[in-house]
VEXMI-109811 format. One record per residue: residue number from 1; x negated, y negated, z of N, C-alpha, C in turn. Coordinates in Angstrom, 3 decimals, always signed. Atoms other than C-alpha are relative to their C-alpha. Example, Ala and Ser with C-alpha at 12.3 -4.5 7.8 and 13.67 -1.06 7.14 Angstrom:
BEGIN
 seq      n_u      n_v      n_w     ca_u     ca_v     ca_w      c_u      c_v      c_w
   1   -0.890   +1.190   +0.000  -12.300   +4.500   +7.800   -0.900   -1.200   +0.000
   2   +0.820   +1.190   -0.060  -13.670   +1.060   +7.140   +0.770   -1.090   +0.730
REM end
This chain:
BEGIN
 seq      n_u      n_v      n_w     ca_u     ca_v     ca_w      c_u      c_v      c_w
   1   -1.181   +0.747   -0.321  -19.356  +27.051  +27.789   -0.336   -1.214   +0.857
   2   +0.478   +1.623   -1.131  -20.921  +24.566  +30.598   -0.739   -0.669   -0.862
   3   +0.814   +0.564   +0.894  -23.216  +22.991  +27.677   +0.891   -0.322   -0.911
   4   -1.246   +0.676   +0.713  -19.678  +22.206  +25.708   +0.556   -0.962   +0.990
   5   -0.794   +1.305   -1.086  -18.337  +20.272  +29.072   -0.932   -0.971   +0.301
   6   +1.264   +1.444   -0.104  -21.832  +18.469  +29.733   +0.256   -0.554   -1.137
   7   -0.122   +0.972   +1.492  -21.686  +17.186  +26.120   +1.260   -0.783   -0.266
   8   -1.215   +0.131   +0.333  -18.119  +16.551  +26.104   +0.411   -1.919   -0.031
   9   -0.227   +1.354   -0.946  -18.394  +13.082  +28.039   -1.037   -0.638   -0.081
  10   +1.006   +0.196   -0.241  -21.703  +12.551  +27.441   -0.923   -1.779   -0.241
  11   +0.020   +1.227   +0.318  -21.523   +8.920  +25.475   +0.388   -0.869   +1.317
  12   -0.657   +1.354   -0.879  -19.600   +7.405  +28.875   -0.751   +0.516   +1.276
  13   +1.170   -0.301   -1.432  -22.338   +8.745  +31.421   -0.766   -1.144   +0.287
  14   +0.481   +0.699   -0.712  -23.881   +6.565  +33.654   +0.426   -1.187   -0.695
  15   -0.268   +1.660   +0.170  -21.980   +3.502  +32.658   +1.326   -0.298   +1.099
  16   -0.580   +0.593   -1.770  -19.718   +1.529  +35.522   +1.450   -0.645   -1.122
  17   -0.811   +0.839   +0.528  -16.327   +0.256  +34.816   -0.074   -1.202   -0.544
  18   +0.573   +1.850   +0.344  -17.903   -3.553  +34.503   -0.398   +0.208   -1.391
  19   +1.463   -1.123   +1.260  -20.374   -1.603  +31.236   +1.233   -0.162   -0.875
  20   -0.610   +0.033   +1.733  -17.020   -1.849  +28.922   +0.220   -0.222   -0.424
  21   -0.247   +1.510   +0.320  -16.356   -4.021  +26.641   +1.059   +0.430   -0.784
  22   -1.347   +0.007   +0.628  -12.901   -4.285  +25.100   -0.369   -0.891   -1.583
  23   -0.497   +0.721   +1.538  -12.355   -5.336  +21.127   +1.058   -1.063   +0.487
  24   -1.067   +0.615   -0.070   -9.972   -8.010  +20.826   +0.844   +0.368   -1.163
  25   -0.958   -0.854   +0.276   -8.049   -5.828  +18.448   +0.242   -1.106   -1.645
  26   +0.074   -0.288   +1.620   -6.862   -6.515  +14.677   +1.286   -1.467   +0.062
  27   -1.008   +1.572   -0.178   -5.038  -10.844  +14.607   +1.329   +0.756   -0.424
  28   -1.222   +0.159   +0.561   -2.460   -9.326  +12.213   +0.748   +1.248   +1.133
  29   -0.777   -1.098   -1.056   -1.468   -6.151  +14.660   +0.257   -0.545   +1.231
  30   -0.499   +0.428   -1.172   -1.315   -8.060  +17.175   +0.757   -1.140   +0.312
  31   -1.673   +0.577   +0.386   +0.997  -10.535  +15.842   +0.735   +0.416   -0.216
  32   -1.269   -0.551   -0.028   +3.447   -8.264  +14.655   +0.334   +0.436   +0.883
  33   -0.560   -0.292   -1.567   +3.680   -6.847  +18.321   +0.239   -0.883   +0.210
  34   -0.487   +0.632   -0.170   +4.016   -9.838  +19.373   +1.611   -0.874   -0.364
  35   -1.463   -0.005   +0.605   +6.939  -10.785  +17.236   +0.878   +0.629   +0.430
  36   -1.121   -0.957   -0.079   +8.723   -7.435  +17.746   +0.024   +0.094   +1.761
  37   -0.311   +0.194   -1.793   +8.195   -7.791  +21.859   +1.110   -1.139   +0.127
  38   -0.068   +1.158   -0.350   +9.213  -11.211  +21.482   +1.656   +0.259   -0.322
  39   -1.484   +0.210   +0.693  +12.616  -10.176  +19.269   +0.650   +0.882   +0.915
  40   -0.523   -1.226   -0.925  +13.067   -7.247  +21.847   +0.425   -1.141   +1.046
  41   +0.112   +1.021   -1.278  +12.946  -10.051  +24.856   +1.656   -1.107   -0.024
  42   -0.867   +1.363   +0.034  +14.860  -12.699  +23.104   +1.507   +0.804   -0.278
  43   -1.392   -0.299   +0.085  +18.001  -10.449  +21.956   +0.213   +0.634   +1.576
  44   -0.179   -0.221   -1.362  +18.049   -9.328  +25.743   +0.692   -0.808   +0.844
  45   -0.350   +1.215   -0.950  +18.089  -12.836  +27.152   +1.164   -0.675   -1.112
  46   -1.237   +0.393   +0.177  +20.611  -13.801  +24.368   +1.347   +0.809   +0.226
  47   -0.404   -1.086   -0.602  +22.740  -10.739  +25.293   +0.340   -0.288   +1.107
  48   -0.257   +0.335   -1.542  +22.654  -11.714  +28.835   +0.907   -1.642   -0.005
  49   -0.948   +1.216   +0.184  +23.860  -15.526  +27.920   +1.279   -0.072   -0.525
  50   -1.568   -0.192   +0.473  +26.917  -14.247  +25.858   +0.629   +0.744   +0.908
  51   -0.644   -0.918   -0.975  +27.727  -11.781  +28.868   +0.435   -1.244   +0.621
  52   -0.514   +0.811   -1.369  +28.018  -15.034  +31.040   +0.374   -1.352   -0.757
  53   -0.539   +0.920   +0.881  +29.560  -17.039  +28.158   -0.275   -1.459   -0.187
  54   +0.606   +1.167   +0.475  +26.877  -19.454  +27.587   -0.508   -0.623   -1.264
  55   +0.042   +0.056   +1.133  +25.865  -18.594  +24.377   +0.380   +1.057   -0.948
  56   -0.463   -1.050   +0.972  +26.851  -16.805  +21.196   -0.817   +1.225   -0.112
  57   +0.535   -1.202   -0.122  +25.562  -13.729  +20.597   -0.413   +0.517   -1.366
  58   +0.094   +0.158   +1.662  +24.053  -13.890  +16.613   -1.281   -0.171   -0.415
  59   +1.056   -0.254   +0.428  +21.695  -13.172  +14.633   -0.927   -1.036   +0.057
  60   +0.672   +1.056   +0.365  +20.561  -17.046  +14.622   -0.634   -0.675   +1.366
  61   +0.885   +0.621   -1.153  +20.140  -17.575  +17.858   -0.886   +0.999   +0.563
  62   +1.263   -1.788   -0.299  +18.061  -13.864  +18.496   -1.101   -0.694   -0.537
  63   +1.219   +0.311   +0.803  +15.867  -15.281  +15.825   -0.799   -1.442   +0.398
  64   +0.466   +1.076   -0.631  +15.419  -19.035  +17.166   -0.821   +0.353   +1.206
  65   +0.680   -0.179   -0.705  +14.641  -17.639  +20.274   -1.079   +0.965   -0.125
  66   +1.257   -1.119   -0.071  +12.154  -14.834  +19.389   -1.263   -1.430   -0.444
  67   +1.152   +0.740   +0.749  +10.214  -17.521  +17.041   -0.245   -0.839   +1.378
  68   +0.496   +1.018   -1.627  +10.118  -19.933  +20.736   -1.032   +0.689   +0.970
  69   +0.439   -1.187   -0.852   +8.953  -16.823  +22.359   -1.581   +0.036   -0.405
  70   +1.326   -0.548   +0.428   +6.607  -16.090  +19.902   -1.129   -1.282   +0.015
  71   +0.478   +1.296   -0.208   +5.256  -19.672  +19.591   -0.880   -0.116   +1.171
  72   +0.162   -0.244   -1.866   +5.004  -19.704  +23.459   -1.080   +0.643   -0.369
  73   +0.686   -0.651   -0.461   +3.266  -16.802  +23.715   -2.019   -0.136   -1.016
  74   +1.424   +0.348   +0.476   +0.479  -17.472  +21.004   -0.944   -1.409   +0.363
  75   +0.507   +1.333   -0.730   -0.056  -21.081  +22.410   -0.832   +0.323   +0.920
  76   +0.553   -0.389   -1.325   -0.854  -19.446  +25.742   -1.131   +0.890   +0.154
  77   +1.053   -1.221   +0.051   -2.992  -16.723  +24.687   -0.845   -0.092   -1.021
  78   +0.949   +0.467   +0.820   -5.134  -18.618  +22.174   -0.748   -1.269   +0.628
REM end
């Protein structure tokens, strides 16, 4: 049984938090998150503007603003 828990871990021994290197992960998966964060965000903040009767509350402006969002956010992080 102690020769199943030594082995268990045995690939991440003696390496240091600094030692790991991250993927940058799969363009298209991580555009569609992006999108669907972005559509989560933007019907929130349009939601919040029709509460305080600044703007409508519709499918066209959810979608304007997600695509601004999303825009935004790939600008910044490319």
């Amino acid at each position: 049984m102690s020769g199943e828990a030594e082995g268990a871990g045995s690939d991440d021994e003696g390496r240091g938090a600094d030692e790991i290197e991250w993927g940058e992960g799969d363009p298209r998966v991580l555009f569609v998150m992006n999108l669907v964060l972005s559509t989560a965000f933007a019907a929130v903040v349009v939601y919040g503007l029709s509460y305080l009767d600044l703007a409508a509350f519709s499918a066209v402006n959810v979608a304007s603003a997600a695509l601004v969002l999303t825009a935004v956010t790939y600008l910044v992080t490319n």
